[in-house]
Backbone bond lengths (Angstrom), bond angles and torsions (degrees), N, CA, C in turn:
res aa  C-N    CA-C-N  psi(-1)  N-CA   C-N-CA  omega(-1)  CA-C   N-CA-C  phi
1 X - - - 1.479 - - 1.521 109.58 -
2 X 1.378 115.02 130.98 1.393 117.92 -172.14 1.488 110.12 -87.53
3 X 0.995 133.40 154.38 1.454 137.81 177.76 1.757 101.77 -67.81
4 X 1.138 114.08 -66.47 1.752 121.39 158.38 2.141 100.80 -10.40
5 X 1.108 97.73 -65.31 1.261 108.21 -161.96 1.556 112.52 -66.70
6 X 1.021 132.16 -55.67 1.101 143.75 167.35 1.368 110.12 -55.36
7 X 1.220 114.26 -43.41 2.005 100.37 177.68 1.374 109.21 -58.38
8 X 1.579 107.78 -52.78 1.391 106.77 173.61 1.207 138.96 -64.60
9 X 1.245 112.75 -28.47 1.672 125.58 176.64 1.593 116.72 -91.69
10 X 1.362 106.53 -63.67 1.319 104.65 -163.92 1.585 94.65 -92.68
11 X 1.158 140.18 -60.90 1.469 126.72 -175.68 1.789 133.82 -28.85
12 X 1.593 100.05 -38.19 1.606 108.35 147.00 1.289 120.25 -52.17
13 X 1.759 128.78 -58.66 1.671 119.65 -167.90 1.450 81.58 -74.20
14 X 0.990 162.03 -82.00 1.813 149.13 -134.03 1.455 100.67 -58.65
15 X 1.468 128.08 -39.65 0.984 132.31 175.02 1.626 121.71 -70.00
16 X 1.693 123.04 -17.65 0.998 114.28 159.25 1.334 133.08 -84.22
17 X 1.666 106.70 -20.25 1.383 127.67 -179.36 1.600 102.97 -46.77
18 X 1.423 98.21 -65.39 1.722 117.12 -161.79 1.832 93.24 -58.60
19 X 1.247 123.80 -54.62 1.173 109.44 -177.89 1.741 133.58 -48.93
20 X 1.783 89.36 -34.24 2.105 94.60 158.14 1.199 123.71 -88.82
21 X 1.186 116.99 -21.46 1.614 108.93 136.28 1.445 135.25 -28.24
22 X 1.441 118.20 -80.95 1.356 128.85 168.16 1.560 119.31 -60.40
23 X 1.430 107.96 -10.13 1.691 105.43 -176.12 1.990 86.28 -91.16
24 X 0.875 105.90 -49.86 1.910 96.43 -166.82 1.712 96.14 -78.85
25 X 1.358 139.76 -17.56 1.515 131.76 174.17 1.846 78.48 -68.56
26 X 1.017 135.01 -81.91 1.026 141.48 -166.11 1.787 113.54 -38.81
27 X 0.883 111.87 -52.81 1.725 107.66 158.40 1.839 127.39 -47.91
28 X 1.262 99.55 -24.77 1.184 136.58 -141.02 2.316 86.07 -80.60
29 X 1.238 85.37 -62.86 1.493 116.09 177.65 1.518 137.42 -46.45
């Protein structure tokens, strides 16, 4: 796995995960 690849590919979906994470912890509150 290239570093190239992963910033672009996978670092967005991990990066959306954490954001519905923190949006429903944040509902949550």
């Amino acid at each position: 796995l290239k570093a190239d690849t992963f910033e672009k590919e996978e670092l967005p979906k991990i990066e959306q995960k954490l954001n519905d994470l923190l949006e429903r912890a944040g509902n949550k509150i």
